[in-house]
N, C-alpha and C positions, 0 to 999 in steps of 0.2 A: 548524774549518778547512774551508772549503769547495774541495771537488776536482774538477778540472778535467776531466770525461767524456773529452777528448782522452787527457788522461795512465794515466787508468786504464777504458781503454773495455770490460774486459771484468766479470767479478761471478764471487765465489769464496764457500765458505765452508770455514772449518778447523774440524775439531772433534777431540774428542779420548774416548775409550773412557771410560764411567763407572765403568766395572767392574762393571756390571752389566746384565741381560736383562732382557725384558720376558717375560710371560708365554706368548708363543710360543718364545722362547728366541733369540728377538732383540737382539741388543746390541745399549743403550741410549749414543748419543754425547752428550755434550756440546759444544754449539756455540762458539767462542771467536771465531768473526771471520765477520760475513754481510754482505759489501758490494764495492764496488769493488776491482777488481784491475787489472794488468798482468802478462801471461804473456808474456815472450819465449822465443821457439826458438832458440838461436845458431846461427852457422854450423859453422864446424872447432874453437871454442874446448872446444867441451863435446860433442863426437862421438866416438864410441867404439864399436870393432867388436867385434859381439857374436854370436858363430856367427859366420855369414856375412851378416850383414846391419848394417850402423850405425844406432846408437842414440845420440840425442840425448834430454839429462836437460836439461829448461828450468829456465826461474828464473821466479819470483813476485815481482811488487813489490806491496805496499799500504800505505796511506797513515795509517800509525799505525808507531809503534815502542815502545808502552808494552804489549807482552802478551807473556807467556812461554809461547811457545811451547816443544817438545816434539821429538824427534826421532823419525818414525815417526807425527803427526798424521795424521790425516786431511784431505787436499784435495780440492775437487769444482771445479773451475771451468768456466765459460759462457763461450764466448767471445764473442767481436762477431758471429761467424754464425750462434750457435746451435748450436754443437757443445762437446760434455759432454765432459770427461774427468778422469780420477781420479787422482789421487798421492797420494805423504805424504811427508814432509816428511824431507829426506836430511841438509841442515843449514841454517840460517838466522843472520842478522845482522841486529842495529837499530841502526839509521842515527839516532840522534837530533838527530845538525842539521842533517840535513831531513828530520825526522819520518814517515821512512821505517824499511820491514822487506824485507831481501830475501831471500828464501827461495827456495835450491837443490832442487828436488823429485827425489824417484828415481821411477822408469821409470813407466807407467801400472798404475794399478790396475784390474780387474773384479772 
């Protein structure tokens, strides 16, 4: 299937814990999806006041719906500008007629 850079202008990858370190004591991920994405921010749908500041949980779309995903994955996504940010994975749904996944992310990761 060839995807449309409009629709997925930004690049993610999900991985997931292999359950095990590298010799520095590094957990070792395993990669499950390194390609095109779409990260939406919603407005008031998905905004939620947290302390005293609001906190928006975006959504992920990518253009496969055939990988079982995991609740608590690992996300890294690039956006269109160039800016990096981290999540994992809160909960998701595969869309398979139209060979999409939409994945609800929790808050950022460092």
């Amino acid at each position: 299937m060839k995807v449309n850079n409009y629709d997925y202008p930004d690049m993610c990858v999900i991985s997931r814990s292999s359950g095990t370190t590298d010799d520095l004591g590094n957990e070792l991920l395993t990669v499950l999806y390194n390609d095109c994405c779409e990260i939406q921010y919603g407005g008031s749908g998905n905004t939620s006041m947290h302390v005293s500041n609001y906190q928006s949980s975006p959504t992920l779309f990518i253009p496969v719906s055939n990988i079982a995903f995991e609740i608590n994955d690992s996300v890294v996504v690039t956006g269109l500008n160039g800016r990096v940010t981290k999540y994992t994975i809160g909960q998701f749904e595969s869309l398979s007629d139209f060979n999409d996944t939409c994945i609800w992310l929790k808050s950022g990761v460092e």
